[in-house]
N, C-alpha and C positions, 0 to 999 in steps of 0.2 A: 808082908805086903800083899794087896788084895790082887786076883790076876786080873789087867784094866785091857780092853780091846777097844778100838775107836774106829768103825766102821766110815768109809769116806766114800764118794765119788769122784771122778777127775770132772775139773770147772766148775764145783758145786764151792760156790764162794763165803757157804756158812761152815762147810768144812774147811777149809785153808783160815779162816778166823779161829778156830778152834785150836788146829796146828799150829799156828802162831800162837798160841797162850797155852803149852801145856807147860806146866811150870815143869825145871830142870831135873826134881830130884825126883819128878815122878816116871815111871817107868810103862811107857803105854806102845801095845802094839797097836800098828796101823794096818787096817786094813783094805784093799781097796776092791769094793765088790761090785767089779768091770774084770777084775783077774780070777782067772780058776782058783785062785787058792783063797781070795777074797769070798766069791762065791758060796765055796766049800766051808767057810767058817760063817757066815754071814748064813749057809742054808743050818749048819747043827746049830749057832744062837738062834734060829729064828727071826733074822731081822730084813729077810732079802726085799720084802711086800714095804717094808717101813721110810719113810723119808728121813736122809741122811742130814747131819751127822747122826750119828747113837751111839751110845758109850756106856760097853759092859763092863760092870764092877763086878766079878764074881757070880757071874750071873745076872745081874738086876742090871733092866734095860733103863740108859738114861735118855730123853728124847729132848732134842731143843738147843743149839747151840749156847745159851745161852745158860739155862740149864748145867748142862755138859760142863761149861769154863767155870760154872759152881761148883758143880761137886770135884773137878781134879784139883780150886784150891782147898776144899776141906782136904781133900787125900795128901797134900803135899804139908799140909799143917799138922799131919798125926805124923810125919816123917820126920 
């Protein structure tokens, strides 16, 4: 299983759509980068300058809510 991080902000309402659809058997941390430690992973990905949500597969930035609910159902259909 690829390692999945889902970068978020508090009241950003593309991210809470997103949280609501991560399928079950997929396994995603959540980050929220408002928290030091959101921050702190959001500054080594690279993604602190980006608008939220974004969703790291292994590396590869995904952008776009919309996007994002894409690609975690391919990841939950290789499961």
């Amino acid at each position: 299983m690829p390692e999945i991080l889902l970068f978020t902000k508090p009241g950003c309402e593309k991210c809470e759509y997103v949280k609501e659809r991560i399928p079950p058997k997929v396994e995603v941390r959540v980050y929220d980068l408002e928290s030091a430690e959101g921050m702190a992973e959001g500054a080594f990905y690279e993604v602190l300058h980006k608008h939220t949500p974004i969703l790291v597969v292994d590396g590869e930035h995904v952008e776009g809510a919309l996007n994002i609910v894409k690609r975690l159902s391919v990841l939950a259909e290789g499961i």
